[in-house]
ChimeraX commands (.cxc) that place a marker at each C-alpha (Angstrom):
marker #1 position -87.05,-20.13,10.86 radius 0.5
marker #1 position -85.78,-18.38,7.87 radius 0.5
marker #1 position -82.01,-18.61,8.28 radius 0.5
marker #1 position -79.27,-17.63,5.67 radius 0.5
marker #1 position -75.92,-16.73,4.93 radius 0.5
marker #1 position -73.98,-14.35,6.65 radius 0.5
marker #1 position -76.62,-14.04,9.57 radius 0.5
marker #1 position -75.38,-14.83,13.63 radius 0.5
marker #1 position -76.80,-18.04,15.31 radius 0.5
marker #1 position -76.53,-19.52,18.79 radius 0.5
marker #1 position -76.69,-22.90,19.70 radius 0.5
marker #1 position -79.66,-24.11,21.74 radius 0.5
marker #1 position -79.07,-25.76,25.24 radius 0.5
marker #1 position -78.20,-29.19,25.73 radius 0.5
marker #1 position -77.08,-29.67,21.96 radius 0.5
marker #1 position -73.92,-32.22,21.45 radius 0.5
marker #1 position -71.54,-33.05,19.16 radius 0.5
marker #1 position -73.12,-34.58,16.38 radius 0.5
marker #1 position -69.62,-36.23,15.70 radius 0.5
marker #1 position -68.31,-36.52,19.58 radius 0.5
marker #1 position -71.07,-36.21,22.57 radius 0.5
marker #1 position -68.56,-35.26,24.84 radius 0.5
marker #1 position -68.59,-31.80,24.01 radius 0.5
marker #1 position -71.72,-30.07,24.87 radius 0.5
marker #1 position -72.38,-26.99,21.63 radius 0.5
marker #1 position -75.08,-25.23,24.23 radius 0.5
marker #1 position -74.01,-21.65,23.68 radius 0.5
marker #1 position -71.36,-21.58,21.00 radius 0.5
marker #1 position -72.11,-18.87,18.17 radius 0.5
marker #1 position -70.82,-18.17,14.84 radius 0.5
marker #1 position -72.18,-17.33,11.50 radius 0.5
marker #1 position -73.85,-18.93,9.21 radius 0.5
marker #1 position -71.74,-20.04,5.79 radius 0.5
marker #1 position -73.90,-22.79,3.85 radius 0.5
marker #1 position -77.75,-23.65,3.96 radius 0.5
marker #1 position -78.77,-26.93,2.21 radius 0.5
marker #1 position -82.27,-28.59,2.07 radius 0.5
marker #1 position -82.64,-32.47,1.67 radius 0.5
marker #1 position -85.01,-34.71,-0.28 radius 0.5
marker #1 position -87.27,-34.40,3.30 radius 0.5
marker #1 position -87.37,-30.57,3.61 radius 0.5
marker #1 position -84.63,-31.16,6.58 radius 0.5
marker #1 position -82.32,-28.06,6.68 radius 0.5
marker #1 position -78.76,-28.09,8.05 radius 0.5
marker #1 position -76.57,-25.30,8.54 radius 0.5
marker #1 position -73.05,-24.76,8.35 radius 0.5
marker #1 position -71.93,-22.18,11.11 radius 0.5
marker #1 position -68.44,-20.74,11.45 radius 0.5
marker #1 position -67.46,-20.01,14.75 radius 0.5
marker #1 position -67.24,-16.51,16.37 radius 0.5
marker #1 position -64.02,-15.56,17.95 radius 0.5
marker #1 position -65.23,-15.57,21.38 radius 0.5
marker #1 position -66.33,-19.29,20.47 radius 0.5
marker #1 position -62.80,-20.04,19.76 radius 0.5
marker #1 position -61.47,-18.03,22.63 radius 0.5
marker #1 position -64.27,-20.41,25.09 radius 0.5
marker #1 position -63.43,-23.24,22.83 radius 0.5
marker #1 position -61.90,-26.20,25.35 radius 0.5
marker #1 position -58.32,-27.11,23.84 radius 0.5
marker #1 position -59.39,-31.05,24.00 radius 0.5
marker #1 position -62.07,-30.25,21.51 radius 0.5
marker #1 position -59.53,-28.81,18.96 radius 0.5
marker #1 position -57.06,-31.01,19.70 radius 0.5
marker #1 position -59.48,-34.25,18.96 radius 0.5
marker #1 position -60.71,-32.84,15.88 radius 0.5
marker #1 position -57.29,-32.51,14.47 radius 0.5
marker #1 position -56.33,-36.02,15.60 radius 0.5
marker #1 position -59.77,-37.35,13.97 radius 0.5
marker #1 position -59.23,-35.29,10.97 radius 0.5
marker #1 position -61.80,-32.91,11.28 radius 0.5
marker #1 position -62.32,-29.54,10.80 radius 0.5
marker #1 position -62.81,-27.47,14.27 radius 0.5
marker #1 position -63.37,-24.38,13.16 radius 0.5
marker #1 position -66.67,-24.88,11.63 radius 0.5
marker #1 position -70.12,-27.57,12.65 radius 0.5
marker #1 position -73.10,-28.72,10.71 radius 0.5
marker #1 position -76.49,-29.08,12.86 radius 0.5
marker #1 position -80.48,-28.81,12.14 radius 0.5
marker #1 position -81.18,-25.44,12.07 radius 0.5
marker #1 position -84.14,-26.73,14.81 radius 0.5
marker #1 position -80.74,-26.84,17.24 radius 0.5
marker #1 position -79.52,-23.08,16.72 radius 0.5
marker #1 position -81.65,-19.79,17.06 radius 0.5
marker #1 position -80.47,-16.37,15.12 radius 0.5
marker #1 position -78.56,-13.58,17.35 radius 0.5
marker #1 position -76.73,-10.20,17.06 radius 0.5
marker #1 position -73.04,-10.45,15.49 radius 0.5
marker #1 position -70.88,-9.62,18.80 radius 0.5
marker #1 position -67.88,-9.37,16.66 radius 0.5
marker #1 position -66.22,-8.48,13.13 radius 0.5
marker #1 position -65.36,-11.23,10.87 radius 0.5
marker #1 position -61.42,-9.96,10.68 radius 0.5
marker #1 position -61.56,-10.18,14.09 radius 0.5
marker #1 position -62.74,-13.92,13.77 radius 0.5
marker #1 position -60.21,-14.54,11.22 radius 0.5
marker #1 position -57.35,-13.30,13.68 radius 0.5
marker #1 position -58.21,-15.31,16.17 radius 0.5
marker #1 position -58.70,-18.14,14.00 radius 0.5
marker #1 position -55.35,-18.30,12.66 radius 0.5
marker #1 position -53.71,-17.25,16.19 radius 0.5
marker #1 position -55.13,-20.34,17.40 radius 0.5
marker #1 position -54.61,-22.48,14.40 radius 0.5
marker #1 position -50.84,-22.07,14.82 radius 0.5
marker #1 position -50.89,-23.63,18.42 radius 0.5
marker #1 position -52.52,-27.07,16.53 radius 0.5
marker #1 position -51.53,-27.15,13.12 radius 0.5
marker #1 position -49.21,-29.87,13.96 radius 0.5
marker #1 position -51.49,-32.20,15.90 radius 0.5
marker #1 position -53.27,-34.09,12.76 radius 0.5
marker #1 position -50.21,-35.97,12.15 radius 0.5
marker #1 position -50.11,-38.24,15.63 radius 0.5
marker #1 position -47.45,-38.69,17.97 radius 0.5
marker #1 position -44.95,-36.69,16.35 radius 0.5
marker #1 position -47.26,-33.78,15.98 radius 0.5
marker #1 position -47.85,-33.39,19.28 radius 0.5
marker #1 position -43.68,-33.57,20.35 radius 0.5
marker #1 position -43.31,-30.91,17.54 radius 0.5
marker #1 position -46.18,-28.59,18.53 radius 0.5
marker #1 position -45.16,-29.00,22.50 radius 0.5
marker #1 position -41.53,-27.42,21.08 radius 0.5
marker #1 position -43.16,-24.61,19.16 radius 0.5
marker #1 position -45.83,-23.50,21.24 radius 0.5
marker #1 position -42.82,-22.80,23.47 radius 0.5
marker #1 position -41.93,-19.36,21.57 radius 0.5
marker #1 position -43.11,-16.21,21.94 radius 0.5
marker #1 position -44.93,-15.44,18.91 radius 0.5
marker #1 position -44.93,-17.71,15.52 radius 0.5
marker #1 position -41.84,-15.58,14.71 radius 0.5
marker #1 position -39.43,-18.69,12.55 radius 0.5
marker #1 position -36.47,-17.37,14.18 radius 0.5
marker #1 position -37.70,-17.12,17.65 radius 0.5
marker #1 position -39.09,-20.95,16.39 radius 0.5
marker #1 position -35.87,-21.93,15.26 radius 0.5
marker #1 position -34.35,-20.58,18.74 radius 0.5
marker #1 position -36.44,-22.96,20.82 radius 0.5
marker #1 position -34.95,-26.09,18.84 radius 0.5
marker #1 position -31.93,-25.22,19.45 radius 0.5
marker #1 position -32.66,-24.70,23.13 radius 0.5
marker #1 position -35.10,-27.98,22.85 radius 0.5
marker #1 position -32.14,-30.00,21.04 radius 0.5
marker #1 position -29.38,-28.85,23.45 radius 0.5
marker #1 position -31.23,-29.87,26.30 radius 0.5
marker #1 position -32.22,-33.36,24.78 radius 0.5
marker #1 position -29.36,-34.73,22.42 radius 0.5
marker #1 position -26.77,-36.90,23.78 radius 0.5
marker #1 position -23.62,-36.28,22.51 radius 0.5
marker #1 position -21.47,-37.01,20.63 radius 0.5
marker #1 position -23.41,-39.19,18.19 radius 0.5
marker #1 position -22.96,-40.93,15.02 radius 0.5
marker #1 position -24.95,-39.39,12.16 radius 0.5
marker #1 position -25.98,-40.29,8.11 radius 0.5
marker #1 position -25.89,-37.40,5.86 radius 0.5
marker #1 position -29.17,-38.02,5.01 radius 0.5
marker #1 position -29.79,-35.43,2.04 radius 0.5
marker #1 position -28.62,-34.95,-1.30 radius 0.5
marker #1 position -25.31,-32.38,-1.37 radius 0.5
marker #1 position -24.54,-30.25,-4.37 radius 0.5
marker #1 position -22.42,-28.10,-2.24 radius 0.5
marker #1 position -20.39,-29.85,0.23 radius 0.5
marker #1 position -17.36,-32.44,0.74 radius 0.5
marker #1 position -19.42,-35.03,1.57 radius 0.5
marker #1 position -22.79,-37.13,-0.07 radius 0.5
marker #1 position -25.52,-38.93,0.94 radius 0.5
marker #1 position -24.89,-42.01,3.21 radius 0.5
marker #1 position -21.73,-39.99,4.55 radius 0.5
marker #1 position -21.21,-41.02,8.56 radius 0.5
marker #1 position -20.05,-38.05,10.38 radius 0.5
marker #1 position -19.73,-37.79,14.46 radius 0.5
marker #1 position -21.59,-35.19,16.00 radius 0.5
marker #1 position -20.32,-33.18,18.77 radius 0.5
marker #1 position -22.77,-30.64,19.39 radius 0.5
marker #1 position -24.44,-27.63,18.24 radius 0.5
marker #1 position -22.98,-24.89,17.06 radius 0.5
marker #1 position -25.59,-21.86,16.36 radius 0.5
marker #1 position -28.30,-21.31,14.32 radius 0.5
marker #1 position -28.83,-20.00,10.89 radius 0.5
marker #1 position -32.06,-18.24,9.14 radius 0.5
marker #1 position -31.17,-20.38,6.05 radius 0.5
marker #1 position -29.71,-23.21,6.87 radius 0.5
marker #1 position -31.53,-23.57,10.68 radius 0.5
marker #1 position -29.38,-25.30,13.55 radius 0.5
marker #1 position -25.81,-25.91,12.91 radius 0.5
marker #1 position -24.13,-28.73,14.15 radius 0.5
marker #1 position -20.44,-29.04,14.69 radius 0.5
marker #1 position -19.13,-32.69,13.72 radius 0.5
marker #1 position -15.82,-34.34,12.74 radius 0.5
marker #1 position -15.35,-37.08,9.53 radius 0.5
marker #1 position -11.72,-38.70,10.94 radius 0.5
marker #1 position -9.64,-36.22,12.12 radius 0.5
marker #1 position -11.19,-32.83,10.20 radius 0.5
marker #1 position -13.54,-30.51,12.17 radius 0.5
marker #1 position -16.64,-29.84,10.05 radius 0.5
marker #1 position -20.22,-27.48,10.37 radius 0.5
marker #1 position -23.23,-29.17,9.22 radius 0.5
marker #1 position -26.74,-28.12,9.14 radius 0.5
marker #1 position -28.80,-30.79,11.36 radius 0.5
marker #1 position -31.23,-31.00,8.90 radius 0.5
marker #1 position -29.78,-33.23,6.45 radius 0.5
marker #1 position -28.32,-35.60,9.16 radius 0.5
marker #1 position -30.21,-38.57,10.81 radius 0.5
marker #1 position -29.07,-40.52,13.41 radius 0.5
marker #1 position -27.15,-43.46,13.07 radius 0.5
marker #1 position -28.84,-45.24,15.58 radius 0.5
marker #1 position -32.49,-45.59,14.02 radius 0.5
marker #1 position -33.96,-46.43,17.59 radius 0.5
marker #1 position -32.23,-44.00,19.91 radius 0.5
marker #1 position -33.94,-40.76,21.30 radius 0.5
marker #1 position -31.73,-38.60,19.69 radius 0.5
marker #1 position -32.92,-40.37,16.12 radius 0.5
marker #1 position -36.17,-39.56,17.22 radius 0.5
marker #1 position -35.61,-35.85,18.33 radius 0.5
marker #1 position -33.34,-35.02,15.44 radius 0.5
marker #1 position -36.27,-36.73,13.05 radius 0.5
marker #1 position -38.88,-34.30,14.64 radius 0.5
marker #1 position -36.36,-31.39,13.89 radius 0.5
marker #1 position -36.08,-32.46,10.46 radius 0.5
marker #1 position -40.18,-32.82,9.89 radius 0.5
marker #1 position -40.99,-29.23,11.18 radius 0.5
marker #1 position -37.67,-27.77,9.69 radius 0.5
marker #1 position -38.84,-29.66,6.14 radius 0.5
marker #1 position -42.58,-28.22,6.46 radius 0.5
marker #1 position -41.83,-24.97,7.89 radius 0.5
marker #1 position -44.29,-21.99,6.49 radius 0.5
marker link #1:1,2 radius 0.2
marker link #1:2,3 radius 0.2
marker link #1:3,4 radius 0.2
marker link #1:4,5 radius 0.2
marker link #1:5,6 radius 0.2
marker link #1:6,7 radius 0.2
marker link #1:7,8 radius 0.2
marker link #1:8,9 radius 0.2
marker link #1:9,10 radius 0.2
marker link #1:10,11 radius 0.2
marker link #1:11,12 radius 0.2
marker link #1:12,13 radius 0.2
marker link #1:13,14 radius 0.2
marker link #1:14,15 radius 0.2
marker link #1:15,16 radius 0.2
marker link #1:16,17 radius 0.2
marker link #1:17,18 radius 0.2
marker link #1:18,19 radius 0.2
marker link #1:19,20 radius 0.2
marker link #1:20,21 radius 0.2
marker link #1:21,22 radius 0.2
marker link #1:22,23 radius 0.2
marker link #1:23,24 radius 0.2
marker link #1:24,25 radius 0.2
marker link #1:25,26 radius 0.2
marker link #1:26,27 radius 0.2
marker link #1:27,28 radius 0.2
marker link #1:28,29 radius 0.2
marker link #1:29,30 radius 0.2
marker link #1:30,31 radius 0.2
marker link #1:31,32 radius 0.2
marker link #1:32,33 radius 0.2
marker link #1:33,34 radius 0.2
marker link #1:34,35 radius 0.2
marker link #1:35,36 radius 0.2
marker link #1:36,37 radius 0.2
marker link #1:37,38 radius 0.2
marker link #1:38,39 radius 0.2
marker link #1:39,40 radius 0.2
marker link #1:40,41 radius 0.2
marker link #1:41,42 radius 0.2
marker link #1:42,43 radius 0.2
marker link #1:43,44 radius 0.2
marker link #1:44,45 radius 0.2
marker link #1:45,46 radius 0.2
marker link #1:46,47 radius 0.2
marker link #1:47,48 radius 0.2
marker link #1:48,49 radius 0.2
marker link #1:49,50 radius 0.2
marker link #1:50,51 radius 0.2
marker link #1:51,52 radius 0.2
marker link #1:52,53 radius 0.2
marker link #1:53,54 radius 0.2
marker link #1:54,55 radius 0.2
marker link #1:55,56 radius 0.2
marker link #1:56,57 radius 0.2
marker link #1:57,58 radius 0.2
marker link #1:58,59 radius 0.2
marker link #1:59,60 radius 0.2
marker link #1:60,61 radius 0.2
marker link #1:61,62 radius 0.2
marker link #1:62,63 radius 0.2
marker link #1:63,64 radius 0.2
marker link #1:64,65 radius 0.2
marker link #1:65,66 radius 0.2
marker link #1:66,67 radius 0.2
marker link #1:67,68 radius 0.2
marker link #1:68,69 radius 0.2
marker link #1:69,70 radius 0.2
marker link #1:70,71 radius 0.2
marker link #1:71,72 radius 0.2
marker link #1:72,73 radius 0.2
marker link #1:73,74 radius 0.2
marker link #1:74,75 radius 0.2
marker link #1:75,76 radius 0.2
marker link #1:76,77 radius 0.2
marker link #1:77,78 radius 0.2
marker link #1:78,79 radius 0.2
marker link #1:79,80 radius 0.2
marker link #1:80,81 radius 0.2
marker link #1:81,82 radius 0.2
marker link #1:82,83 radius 0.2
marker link #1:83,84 radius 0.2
marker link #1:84,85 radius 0.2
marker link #1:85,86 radius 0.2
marker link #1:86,87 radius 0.2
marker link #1:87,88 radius 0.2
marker link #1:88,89 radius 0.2
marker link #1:89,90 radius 0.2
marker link #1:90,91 radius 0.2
marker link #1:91,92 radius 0.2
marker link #1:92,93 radius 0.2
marker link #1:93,94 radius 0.2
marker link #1:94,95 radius 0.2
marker link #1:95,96 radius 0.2
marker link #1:96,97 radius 0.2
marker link #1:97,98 radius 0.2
marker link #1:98,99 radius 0.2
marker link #1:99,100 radius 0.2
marker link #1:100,101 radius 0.2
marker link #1:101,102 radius 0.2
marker link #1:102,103 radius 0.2
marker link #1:103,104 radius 0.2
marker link #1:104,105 radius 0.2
marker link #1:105,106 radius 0.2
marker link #1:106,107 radius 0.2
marker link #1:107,108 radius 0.2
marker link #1:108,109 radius 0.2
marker link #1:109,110 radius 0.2
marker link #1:110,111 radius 0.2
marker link #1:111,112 radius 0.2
marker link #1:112,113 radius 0.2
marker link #1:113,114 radius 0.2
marker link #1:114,115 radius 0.2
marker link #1:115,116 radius 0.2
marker link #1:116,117 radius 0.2
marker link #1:117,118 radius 0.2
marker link #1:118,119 radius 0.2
marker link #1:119,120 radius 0.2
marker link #1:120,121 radius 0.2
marker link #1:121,122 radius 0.2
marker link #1:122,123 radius 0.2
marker link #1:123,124 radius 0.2
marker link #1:124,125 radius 0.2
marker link #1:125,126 radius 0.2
marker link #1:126,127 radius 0.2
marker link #1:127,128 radius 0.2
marker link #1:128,129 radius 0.2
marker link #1:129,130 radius 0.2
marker link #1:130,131 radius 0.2
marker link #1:131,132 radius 0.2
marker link #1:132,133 radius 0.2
marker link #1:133,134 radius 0.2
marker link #1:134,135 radius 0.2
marker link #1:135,136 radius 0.2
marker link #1:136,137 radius 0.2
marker link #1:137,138 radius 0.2
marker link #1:138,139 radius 0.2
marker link #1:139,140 radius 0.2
marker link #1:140,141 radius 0.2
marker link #1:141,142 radius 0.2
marker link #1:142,143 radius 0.2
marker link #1:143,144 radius 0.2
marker link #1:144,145 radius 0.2
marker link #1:145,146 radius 0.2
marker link #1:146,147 radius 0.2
marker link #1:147,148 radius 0.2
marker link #1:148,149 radius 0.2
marker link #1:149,150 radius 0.2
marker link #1:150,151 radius 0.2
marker link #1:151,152 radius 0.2
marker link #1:152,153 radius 0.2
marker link #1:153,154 radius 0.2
marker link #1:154,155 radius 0.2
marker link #1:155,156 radius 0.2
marker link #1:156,157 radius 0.2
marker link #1:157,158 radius 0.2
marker link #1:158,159 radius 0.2
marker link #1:159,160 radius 0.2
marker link #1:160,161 radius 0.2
marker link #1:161,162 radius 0.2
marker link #1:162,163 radius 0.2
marker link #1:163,164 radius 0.2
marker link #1:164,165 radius 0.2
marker link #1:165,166 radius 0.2
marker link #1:166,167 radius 0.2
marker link #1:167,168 radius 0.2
marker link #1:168,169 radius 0.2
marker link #1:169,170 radius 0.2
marker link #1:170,171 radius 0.2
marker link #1:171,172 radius 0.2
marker link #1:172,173 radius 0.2
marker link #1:173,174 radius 0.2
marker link #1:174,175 radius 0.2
marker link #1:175,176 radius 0.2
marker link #1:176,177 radius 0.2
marker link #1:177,178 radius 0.2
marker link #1:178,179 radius 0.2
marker link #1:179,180 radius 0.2
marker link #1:180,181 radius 0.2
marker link #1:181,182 radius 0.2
marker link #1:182,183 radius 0.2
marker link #1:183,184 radius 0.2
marker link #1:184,185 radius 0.2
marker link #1:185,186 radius 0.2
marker link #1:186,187 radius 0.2
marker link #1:187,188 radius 0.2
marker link #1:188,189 radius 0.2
marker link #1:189,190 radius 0.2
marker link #1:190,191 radius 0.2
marker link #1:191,192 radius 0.2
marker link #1:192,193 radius 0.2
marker link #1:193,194 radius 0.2
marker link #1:194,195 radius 0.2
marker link #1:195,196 radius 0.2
marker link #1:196,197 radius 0.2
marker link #1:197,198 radius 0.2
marker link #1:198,199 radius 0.2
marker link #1:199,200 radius 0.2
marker link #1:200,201 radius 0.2
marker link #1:201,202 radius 0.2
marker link #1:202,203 radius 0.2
marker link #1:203,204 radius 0.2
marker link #1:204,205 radius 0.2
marker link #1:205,206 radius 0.2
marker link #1:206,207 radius 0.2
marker link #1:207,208 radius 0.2
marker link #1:208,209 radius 0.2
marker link #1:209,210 radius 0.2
marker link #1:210,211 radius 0.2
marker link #1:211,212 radius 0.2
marker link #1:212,213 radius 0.2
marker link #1:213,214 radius 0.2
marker link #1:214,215 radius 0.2
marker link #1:215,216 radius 0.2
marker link #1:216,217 radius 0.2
marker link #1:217,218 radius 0.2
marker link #1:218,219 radius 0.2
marker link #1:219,220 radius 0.2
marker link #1:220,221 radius 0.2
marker link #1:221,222 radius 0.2
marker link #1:222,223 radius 0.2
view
């Protein structure tokens, strides 16, 4: 079989996961983006999946290879295990889907943490930051225990206090597009407004140091 670049393959039937068996490939199509021959005149192809692949795709399947640090969107067989077919979509198309998808996982790959911050996200409407930074503040109201005693935890330039600063926490204010969700705090008997990101919780082991720290992560790593 002559296969190369840019042509439509399918995977045969009762093909596996060369990296996890679990997942059965019989079926999945996409496109073919590298061709390589070795010492043995064995071929493998690289295929990029089709977007009604991804659409078909099971979530487990995504969500391992992110956890295992590999890459979902694309697979590497024999080209004995595929057989060429029609395109049944555009490659935009692909693409859109792609990235739709991508944003509903991107956070998985770093472990436990990933998955509490991508179960808070996923929870907009659309991949909209505001609407994103709406649901921590919803997320954070619902979850924090106040009041709580906080760190300034980030360098100030601007502000009356520095770094190591303990300030108590009474609960949030609003949100900001710069500055993201605004807590409202007192240092002795002065009423400040602090942004949550540069705070940590004074009690390392608590849940609120722990939902706060998530916060922090996605706010710090935000596209």
């Amino acid at each position: 079989m002559n296969l190369k670049k840019g042509q439509s393959v399918k995977v045969k039937k009762g093909v596996l996961c060369p990296d996890d068996p679990e997942f059965d490939l019989s079926g999945w199509q996409g496109r073919i983006i590298d061709v390589s021959e070795d010492e043995n005149g064995e071929i493998t192809i690289g295929i990029a999946w089709d977007s009604l692949t991804f659409k078909e795709m099971p979530e487990r399947y995504i969500e391992k290879s992110k956890t295992d640090g590999l890459d979902w969107t694309v697979m590497y067989l024999p080209d004995s295990d595929v057989e060429q077919v029609k395109p049944r979509d555009s490659e935009k198309y692909t693409d859109e889907i792609r990235n739709e998808l991508e944003g509903h996982f991107e956070w998985l790959e770093i472990g436990g943490e990933g998955k509490r911050i991508q179960a808070v996200i996923n929870s907009a409407k659309s991949n909209d930051e505001w609407e994103m930074m709406e649901v921590w503040e919803k997320y954070l109201k619902q979850n924090l225990k106040f009041p709580f005693e906080s760190v300034v935890d980030e360098y100030q330039s601007k502000s009356p206090f520095r770094q190591g600063d303990r300030l108590r926490v009474s609960g949030i204010e609003t949100v900001d597009d710069l500055y993201g969700v605004i807590v409202s705090c007192k240092a002795g008997r002065r009423k400040y407004y602090f942004p949550l990101a540069d705070l940590a919780a004074a009690d390392e082991v608590s849940d609120n140091s722990r939902h706060i720290q998530d916060y922090r992560v996605w706010f710090a790593n935000r596209e």
